[in-house]
Structures are given as structure tokens and as C-alpha cells.
LOSE-895457 format. One record per atom (N, C-alpha, C): residue number from 1; residue in three letters; chain; atom name; x, z, y. Coordinates in nm, 2 decimals. Layout:
! residues N
ATOM     n   res   chain   atom        X        Z        Y
ATOM   NUM   Ala       A     CA        X        Z        Y
...
//
This chain:
! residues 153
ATOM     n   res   chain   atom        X        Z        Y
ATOM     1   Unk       A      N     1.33     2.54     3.23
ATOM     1   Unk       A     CA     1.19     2.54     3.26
ATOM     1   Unk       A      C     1.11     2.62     3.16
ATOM     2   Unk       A      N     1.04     2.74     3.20
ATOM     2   Unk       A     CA     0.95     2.80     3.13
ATOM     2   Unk       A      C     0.83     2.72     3.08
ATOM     3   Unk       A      N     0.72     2.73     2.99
ATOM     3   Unk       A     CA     0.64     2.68     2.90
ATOM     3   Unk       A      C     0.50     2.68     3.03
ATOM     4   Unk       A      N     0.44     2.63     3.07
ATOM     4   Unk       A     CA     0.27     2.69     3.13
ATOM     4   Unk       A      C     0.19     2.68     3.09
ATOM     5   Unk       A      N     0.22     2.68     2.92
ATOM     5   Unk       A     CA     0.06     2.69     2.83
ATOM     5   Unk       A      C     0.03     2.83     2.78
ATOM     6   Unk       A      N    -0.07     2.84     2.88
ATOM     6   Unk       A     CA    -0.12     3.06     2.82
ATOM     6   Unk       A      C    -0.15     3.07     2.67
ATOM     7   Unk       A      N    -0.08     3.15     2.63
ATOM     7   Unk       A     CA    -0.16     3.15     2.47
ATOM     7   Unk       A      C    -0.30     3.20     2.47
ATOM     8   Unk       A      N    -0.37     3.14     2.36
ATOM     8   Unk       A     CA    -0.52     3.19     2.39
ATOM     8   Unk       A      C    -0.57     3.27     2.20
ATOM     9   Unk       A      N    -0.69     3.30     2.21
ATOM     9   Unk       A     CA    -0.75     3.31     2.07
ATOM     9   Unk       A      C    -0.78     3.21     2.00
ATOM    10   Unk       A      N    -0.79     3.16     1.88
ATOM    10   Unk       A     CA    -0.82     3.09     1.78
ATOM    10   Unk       A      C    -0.97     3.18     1.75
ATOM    11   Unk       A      N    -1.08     3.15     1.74
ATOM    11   Unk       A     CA    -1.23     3.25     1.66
ATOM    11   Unk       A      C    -1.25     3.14     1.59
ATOM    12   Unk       A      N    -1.27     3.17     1.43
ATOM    12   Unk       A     CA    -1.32     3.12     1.32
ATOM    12   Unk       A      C    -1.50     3.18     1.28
ATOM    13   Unk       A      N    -1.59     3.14     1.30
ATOM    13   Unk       A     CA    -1.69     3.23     1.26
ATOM    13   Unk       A      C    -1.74     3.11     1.12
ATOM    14   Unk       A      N    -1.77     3.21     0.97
ATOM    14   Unk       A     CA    -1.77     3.10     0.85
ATOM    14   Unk       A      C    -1.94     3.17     0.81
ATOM    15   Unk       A      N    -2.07     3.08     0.81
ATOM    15   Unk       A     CA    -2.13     3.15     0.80
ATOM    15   Unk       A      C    -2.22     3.08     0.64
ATOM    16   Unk       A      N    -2.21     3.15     0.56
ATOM    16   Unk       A     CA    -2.31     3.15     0.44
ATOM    16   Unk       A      C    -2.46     3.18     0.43
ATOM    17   Unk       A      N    -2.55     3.06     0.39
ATOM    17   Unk       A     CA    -2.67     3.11     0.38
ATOM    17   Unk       A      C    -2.75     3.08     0.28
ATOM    18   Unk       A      N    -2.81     3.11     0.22
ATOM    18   Unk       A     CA    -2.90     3.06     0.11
ATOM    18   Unk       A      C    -3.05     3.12     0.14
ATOM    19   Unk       A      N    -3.12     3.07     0.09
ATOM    19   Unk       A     CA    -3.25     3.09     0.07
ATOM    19   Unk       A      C    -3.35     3.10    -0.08
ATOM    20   Unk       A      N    -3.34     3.15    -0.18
ATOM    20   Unk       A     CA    -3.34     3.17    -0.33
ATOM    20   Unk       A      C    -3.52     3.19    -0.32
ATOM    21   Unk       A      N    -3.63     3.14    -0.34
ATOM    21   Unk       A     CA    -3.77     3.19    -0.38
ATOM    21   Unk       A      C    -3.78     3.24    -0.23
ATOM    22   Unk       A      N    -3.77     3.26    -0.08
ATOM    22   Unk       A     CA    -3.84     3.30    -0.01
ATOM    22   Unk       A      C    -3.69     3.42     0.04
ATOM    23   Unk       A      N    -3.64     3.39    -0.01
ATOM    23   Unk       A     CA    -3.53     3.53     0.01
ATOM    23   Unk       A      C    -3.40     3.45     0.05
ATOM    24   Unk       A      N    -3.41     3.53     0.17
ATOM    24   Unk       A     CA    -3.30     3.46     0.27
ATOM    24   Unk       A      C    -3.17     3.57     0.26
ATOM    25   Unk       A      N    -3.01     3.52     0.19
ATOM    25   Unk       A     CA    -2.93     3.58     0.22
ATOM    25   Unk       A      C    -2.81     3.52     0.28
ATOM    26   Unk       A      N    -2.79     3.62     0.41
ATOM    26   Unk       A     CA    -2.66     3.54     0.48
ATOM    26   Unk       A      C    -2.55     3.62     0.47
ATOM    27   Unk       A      N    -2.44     3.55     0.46
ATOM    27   Unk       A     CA    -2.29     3.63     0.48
ATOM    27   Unk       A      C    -2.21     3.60     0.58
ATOM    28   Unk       A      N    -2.13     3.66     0.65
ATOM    28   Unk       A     CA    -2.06     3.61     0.76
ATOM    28   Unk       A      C    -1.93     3.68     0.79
ATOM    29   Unk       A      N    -1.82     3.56     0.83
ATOM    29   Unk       A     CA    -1.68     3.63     0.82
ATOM    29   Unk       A      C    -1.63     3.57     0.94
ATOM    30   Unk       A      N    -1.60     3.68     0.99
ATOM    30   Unk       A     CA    -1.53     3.64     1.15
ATOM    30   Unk       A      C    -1.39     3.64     1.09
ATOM    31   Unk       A      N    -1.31     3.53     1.21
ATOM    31   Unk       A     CA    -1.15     3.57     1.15
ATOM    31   Unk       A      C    -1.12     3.53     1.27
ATOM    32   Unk       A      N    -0.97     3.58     1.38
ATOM    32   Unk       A     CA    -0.92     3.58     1.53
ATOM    32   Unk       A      C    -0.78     3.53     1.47
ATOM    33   Unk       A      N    -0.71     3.49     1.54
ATOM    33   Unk       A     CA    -0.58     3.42     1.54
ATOM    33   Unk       A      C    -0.54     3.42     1.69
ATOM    34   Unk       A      N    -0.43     3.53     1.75
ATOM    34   Unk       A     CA    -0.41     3.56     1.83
ATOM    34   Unk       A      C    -0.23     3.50     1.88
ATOM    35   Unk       A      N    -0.25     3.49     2.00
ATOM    35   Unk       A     CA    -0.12     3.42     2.00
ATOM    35   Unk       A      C    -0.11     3.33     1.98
ATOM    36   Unk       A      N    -0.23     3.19     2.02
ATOM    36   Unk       A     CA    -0.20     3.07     1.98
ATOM    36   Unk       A      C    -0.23     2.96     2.12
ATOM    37   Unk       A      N    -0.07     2.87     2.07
ATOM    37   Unk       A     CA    -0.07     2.78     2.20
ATOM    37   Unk       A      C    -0.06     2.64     2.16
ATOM    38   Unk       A      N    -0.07     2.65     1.99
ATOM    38   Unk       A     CA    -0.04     2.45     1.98
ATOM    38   Unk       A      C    -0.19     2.44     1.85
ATOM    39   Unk       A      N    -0.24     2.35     1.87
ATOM    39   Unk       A     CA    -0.34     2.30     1.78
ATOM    39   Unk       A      C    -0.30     2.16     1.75
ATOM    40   Unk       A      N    -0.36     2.09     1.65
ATOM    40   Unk       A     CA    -0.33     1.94     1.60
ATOM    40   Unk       A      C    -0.50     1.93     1.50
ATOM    41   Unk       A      N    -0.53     1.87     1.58
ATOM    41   Unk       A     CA    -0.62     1.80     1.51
ATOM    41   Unk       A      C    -0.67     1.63     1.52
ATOM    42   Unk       A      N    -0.63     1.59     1.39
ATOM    42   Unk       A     CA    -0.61     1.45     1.34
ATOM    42   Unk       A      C    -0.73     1.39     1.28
ATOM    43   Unk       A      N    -0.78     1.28     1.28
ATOM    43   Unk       A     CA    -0.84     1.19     1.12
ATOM    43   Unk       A      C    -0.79     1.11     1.07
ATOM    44   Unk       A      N    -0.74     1.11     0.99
ATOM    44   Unk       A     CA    -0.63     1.03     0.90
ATOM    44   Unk       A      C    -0.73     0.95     0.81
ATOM    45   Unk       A      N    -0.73     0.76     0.84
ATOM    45   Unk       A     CA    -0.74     0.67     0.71
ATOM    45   Unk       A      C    -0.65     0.68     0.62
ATOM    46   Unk       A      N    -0.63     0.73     0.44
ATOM    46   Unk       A     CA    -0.58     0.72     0.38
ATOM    46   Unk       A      C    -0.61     0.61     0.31
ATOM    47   Unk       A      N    -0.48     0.54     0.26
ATOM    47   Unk       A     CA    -0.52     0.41     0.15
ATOM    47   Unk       A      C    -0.56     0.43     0.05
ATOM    48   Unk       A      N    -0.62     0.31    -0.04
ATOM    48   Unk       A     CA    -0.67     0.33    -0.15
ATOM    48   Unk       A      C    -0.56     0.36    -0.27
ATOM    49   Unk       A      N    -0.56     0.49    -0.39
ATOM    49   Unk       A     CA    -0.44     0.45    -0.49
ATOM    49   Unk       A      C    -0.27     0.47    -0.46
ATOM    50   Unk       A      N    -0.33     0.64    -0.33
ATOM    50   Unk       A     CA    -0.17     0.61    -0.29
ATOM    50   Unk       A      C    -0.20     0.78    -0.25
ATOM    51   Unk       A      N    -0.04     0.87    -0.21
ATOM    51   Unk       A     CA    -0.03     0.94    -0.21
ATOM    51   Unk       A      C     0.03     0.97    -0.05
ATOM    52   Unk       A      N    -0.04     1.04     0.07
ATOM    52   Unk       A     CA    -0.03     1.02     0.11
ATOM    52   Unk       A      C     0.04     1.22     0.24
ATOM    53   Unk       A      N     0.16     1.16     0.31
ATOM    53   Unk       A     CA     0.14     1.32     0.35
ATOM    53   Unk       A      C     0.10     1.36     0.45
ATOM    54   Unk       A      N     0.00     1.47     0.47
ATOM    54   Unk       A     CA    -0.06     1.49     0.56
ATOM    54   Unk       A      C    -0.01     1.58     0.72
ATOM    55   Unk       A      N     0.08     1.65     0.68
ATOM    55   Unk       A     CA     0.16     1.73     0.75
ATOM    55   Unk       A      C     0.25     1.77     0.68
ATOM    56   Unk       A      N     0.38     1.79     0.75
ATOM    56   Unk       A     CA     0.52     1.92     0.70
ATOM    56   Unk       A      C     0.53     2.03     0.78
ATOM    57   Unk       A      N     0.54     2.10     0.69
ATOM    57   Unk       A     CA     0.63     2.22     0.78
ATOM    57   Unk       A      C     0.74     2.25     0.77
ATOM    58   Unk       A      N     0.79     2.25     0.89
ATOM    58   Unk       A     CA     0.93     2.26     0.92
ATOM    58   Unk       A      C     0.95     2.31     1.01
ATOM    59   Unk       A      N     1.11     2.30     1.09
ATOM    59   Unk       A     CA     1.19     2.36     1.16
ATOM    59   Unk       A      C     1.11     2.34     1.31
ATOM    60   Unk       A      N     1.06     2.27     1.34
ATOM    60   Unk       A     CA     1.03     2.19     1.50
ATOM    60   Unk       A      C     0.87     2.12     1.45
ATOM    61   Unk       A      N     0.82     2.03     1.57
ATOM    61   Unk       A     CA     0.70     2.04     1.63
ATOM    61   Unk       A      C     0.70     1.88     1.62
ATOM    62   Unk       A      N     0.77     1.79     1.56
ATOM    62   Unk       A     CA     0.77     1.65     1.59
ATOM    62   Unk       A      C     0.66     1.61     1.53
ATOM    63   Unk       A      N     0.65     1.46     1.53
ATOM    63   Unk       A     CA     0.55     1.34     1.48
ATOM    63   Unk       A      C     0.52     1.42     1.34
ATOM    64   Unk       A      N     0.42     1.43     1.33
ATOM    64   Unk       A     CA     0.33     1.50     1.13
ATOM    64   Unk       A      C     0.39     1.60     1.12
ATOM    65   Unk       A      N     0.47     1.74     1.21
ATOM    65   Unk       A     CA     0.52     1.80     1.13
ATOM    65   Unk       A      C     0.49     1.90     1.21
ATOM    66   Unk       A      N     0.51     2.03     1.18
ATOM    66   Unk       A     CA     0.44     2.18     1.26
ATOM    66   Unk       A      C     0.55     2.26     1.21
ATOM    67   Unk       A      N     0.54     2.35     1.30
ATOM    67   Unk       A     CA     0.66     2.50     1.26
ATOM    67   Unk       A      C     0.63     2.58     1.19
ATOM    68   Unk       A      N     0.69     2.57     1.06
ATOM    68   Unk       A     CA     0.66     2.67     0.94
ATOM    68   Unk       A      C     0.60     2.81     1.01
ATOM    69   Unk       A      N     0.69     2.88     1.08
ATOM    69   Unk       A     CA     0.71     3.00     1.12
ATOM    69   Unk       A      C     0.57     3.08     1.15
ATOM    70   Unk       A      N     0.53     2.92     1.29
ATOM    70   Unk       A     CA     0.43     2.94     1.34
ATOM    70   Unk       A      C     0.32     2.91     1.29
ATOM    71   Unk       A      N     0.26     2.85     1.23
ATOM    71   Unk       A     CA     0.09     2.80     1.16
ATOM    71   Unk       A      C     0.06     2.92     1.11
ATOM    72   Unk       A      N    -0.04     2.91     1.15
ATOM    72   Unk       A     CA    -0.16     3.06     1.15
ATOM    72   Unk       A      C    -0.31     3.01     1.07
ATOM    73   Unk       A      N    -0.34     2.85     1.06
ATOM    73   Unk       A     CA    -0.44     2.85     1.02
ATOM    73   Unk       A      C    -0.45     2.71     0.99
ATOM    74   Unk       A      N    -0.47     2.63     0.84
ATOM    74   Unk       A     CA    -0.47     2.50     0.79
ATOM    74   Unk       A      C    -0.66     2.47     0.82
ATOM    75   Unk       A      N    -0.72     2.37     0.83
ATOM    75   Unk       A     CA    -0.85     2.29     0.73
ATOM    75   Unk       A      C    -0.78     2.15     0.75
ATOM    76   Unk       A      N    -0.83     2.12     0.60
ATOM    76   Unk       A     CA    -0.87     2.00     0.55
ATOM    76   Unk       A      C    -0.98     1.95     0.48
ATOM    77   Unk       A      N    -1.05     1.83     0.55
ATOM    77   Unk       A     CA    -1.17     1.81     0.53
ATOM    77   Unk       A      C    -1.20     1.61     0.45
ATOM    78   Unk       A      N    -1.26     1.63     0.36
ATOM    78   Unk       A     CA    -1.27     1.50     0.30
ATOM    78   Unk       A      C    -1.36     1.45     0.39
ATOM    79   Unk       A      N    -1.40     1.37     0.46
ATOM    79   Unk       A     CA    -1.47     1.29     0.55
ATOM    79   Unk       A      C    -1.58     1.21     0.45
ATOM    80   Unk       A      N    -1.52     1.13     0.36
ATOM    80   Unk       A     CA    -1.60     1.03     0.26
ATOM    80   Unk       A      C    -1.70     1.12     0.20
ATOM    81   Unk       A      N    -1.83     1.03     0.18
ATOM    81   Unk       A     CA    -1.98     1.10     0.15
ATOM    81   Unk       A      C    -1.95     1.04    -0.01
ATOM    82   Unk       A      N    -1.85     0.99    -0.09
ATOM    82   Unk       A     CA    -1.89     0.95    -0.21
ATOM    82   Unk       A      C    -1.78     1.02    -0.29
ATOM    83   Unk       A      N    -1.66     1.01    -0.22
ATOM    83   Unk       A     CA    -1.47     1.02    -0.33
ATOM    83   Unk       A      C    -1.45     1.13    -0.27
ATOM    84   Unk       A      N    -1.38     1.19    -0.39
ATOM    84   Unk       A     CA    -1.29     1.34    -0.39
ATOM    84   Unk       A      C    -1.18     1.27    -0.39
ATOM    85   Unk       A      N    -1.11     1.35    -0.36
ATOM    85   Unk       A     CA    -0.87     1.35    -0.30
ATOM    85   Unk       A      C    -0.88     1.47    -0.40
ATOM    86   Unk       A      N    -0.78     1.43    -0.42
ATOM    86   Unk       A     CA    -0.71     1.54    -0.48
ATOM    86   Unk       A      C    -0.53     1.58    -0.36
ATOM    87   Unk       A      N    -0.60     1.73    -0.31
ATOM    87   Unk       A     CA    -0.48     1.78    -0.22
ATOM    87   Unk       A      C    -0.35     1.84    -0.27
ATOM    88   Unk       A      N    -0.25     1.83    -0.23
ATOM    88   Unk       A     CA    -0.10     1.91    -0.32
ATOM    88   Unk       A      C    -0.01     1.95    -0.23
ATOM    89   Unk       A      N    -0.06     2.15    -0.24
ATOM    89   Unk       A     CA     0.06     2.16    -0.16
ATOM    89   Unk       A      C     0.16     2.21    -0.23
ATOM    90   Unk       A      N     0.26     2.19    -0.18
ATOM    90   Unk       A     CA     0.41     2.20    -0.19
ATOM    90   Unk       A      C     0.47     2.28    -0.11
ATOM    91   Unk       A      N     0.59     2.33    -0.22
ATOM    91   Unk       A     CA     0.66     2.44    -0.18
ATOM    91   Unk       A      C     0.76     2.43    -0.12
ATOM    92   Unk       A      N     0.83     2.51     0.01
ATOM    92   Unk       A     CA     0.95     2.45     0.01
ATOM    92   Unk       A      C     1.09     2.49    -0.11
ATOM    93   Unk       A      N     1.05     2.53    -0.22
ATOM    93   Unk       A     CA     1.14     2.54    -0.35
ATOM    93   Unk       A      C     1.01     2.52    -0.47
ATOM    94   Unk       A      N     1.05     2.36    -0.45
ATOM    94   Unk       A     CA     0.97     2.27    -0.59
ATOM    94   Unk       A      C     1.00     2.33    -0.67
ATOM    95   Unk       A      N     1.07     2.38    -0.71
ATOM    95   Unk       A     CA     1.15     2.37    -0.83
ATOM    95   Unk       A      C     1.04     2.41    -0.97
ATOM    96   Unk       A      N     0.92     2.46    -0.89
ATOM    96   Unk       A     CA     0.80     2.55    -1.00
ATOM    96   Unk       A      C     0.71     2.45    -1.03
ATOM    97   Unk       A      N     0.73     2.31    -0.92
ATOM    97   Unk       A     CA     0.57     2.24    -0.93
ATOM    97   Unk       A      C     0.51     2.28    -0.80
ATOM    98   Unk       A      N     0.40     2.21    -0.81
ATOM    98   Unk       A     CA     0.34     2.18    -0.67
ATOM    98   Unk       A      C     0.18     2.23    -0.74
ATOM    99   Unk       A      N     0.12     2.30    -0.62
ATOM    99   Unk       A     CA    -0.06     2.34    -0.61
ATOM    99   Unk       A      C    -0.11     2.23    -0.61
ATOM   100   Unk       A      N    -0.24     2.20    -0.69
ATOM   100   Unk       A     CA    -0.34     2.03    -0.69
ATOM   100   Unk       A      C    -0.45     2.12    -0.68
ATOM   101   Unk       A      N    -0.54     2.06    -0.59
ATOM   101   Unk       A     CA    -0.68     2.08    -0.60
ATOM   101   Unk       A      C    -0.81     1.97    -0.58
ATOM   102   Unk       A      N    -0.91     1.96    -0.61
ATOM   102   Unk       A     CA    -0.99     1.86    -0.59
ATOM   102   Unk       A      C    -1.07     1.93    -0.46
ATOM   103   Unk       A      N    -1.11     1.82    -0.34
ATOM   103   Unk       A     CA    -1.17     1.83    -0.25
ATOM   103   Unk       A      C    -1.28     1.70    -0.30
ATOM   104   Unk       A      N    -1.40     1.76    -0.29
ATOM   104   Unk       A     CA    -1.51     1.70    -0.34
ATOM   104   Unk       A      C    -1.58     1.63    -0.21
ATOM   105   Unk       A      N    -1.63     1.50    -0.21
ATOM   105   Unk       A     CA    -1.67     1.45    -0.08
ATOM   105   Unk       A      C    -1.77     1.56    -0.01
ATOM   106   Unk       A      N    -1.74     1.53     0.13
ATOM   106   Unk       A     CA    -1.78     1.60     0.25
ATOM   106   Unk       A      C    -1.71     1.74     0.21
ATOM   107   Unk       A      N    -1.62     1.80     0.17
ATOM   107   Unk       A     CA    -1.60     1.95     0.13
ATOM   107   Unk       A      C    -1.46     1.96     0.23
ATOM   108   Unk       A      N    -1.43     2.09     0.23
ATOM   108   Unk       A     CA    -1.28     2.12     0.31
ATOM   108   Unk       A      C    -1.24     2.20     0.24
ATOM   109   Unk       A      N    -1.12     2.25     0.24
ATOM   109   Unk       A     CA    -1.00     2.35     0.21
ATOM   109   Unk       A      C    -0.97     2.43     0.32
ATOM   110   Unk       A      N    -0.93     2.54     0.29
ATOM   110   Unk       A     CA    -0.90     2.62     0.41
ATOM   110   Unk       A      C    -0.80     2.71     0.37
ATOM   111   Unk       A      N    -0.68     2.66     0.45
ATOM   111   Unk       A     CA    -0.53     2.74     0.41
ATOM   111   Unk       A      C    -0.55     2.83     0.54
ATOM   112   Unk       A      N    -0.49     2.98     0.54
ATOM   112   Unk       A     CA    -0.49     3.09     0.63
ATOM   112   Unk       A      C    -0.34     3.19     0.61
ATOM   113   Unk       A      N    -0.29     3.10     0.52
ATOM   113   Unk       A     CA    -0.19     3.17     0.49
ATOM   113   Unk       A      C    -0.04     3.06     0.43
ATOM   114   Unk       A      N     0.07     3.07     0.47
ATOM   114   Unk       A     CA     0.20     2.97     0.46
ATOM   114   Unk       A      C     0.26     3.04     0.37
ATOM   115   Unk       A      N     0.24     3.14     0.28
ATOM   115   Unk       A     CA     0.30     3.18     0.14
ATOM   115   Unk       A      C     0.23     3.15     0.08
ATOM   116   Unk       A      N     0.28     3.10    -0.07
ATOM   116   Unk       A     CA     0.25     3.08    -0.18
ATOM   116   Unk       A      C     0.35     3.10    -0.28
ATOM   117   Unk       A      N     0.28     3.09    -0.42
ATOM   117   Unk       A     CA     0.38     3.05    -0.49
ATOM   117   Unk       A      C     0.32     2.99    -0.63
ATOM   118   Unk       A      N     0.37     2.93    -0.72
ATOM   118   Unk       A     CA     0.36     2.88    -0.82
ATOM   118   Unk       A      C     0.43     2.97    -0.99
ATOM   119   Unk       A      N     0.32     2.97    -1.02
ATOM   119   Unk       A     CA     0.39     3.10    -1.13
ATOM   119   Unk       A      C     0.36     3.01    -1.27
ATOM   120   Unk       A      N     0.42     2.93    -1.34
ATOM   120   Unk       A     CA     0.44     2.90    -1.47
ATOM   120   Unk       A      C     0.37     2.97    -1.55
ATOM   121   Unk       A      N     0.29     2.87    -1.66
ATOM   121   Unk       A     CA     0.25     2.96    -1.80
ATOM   121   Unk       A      C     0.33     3.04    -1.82
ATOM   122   Unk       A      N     0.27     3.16    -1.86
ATOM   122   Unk       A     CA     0.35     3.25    -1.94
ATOM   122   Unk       A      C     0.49     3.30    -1.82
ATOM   123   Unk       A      N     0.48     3.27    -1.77
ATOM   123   Unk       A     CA     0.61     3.31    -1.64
ATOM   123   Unk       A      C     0.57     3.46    -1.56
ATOM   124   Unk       A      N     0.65     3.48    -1.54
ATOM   124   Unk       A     CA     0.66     3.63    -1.42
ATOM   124   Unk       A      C     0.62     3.59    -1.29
ATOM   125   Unk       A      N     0.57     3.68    -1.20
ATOM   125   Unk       A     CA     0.50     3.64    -1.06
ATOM   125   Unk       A      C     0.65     3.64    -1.00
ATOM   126   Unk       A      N     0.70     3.52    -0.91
ATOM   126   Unk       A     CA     0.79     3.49    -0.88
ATOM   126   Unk       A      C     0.76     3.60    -0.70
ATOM   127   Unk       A      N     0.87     3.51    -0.61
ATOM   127   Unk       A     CA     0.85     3.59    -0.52
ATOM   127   Unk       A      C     0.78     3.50    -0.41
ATOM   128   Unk       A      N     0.73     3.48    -0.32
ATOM   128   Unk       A     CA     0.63     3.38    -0.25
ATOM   128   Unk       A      C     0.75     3.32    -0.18
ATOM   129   Unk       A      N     0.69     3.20    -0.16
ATOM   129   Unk       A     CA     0.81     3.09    -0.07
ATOM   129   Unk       A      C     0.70     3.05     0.04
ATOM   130   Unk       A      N     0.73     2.96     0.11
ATOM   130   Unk       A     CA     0.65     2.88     0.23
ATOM   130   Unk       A      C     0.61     2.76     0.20
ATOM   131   Unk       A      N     0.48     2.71     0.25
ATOM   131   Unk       A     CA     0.44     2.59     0.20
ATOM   131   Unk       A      C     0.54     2.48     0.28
ATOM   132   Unk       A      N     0.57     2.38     0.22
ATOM   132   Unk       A     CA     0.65     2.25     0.32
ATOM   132   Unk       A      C     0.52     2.17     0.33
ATOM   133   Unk       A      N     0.46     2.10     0.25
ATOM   133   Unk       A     CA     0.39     1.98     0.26
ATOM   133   Unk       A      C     0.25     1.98     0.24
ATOM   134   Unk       A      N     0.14     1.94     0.31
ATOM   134   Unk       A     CA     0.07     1.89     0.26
ATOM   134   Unk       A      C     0.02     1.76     0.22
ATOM   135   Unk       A      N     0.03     1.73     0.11
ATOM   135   Unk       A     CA    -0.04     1.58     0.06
ATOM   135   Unk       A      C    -0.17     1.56     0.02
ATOM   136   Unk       A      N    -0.24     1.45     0.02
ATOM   136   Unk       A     CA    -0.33     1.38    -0.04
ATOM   136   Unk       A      C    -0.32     1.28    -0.14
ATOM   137   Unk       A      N    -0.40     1.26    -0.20
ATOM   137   Unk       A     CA    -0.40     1.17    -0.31
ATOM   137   Unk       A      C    -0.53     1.08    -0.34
ATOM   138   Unk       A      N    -0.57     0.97    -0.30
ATOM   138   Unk       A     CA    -0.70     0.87    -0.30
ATOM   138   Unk       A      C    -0.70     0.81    -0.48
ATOM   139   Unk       A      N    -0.85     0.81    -0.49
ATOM   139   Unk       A     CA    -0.83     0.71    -0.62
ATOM   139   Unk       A      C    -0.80     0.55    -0.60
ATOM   140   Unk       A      N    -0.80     0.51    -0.74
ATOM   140   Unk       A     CA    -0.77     0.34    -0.71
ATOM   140   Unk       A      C    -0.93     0.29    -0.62
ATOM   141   Unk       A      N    -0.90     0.20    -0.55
ATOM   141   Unk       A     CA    -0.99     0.11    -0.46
ATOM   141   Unk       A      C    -1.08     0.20    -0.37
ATOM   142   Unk       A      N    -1.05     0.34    -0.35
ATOM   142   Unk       A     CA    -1.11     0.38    -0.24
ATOM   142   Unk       A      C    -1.01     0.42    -0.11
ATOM   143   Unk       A      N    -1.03     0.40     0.03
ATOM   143   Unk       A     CA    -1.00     0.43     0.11
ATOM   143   Unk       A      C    -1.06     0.57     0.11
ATOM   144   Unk       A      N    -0.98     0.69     0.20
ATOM   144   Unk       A     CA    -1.09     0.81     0.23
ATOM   144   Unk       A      C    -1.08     0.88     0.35
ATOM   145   Unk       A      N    -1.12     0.88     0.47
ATOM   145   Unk       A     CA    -1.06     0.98     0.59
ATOM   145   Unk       A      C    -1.06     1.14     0.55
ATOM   146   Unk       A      N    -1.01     1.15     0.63
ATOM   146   Unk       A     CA    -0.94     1.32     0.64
ATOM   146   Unk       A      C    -0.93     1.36     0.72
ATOM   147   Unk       A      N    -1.02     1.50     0.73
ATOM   147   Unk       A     CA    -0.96     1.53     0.93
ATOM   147   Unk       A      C    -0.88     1.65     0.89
ATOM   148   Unk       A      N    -0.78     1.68     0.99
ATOM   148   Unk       A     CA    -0.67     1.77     0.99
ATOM   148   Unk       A      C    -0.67     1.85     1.11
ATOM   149   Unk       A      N    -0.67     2.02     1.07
ATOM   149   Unk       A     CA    -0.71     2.08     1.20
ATOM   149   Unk       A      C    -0.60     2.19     1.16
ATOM   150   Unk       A      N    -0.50     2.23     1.25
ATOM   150   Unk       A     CA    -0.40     2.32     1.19
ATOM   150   Unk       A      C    -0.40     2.40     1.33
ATOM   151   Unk       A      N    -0.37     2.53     1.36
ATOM   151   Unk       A     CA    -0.39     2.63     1.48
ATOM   151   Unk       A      C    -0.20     2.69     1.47
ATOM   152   Unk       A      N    -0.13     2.70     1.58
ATOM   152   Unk       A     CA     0.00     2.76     1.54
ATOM   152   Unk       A      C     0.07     2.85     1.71
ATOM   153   Unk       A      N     0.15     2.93     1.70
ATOM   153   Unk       A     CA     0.20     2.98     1.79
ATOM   153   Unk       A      C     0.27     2.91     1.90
//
């Protein structure tokens, strides 16, 4: 049996504005993602004081996990109006360490791309791998939601 989901466009429109003394400036970046027939979008309660994973990428399409191959477009958004997470993605060859970043309450991340890599002090620019994981990380005694929005072929 053939598939009967049409692939459609993904439209990202990200729009910047400020207003400085009377002086309005805006910026704006369109971005298309073509070829797309699976979306996943979640709100995850994370526990207080724990590390939690948010998605894998891998081989297949099962429970928390997406096809490396296919993801075309990550956000992750801290929901909580008080606590930052600290996010960590991972490679699928740890062997360099894993990316940490702080997501500051109400703020998001925005992955557009499934290469990375991890380049050691003083180390040579390695060659890019694929992300496997994304995790979360809560402080002690906060709970934090997370919404999870990933776009893939």
C-alpha cells in the first residue's frame, strides 16, 4: 500500500522589530521547507532536577524518535515564565562532548540544520556528524514545560 499523505510546504516567517526613540526597525526572514509530510509537535512536563530526552534521531519514526535523514527543521521552546533548561544536543559520535545551551524562560532554540559538530579547545575542525539527541536539563525543585515542534520528510 502506497502512503496518501501529499507532501506539502513547511513557511517559517521570523519577524524582528524594534522601535529605538521613534525609529521603527524591522527585519524579516522567510525560510520554505519543501517536501514535507511528518510534523510532531509536543508539550512535554519535565521533572524537577532531572535530565530529560526530548527527541532521537534515528533510523525510523517510532514513540520520541524522528528520522535522522529526514528532519528539516527543530524548535524548542521553554514554556515557564520564571526557569531556564539548559538544552544538549548530542552527536551521534559523543566521543567530542555534547552542545549545552541556556534557554531563558519564555525563549526558544531553533535547529534548521542535523549537522554539527563539536571541535575541542585547541583541536582541528573535525568533520560534521548528525545530531542523535535532544535533551533537557531542569534545575533542582522546578518543574518546566517544553513545547517541541520538529517538520521532516
Amino acid at each position: 500500500m502506497s502512503s496518501t499523505v501529499t507532501s506539502t510546504t513547511f513557511f517559517l516567517d521570523l519577524i524582528e522589530t524594534i522601535d529605538i526613540n521613534g525609529v521603527k526597525q524591522q527585519a524579516v526572514k522567510k525560510m520554505t521547507k519543501n517536501s514535507v509530510t511528518d510534523y510532531n509537535h509536543r508539550i512535554l512536563t519535565l521533572a524537577a532536577n532531572s535530565t530529560s530526552t526530548l527527541i532521537t534521531l534515528g533510523a525510523g519514526n517510532e514513540g520520541g524518535q524522528a528520522t535522522a535523514d529526514d528532519i528539516q527543521y527543530i524548535r524548542v521552546s521553554n514554556l515557564d515564565d520564571e526557569t531556564s533548561i539548559r538544552l544538549i544536543i548530542e552527536l551521534t559520535d559523543g566521543a567530542n562532548g555534547s552542545f549545552h545551551l541556556e534557554i531563558p524562560a519564555l525563549q526558544s532554540h531553533l535547529v534548521s540544520t542535523k549537522q554539527a559538530v563539536i571541535v575541542p579547545n585547541a583541536g582541528a575542525f573535525g568533520d560534521y556528524g548528525t545530531i542523535s539527541k535532544l535533551k533537557a536539563v531542569t534545575p533542582v525543585g522546578s518543574t518546566v514545560d517544553v513545547e517541541l515542534f520538529l517538520i521532516s520528510k
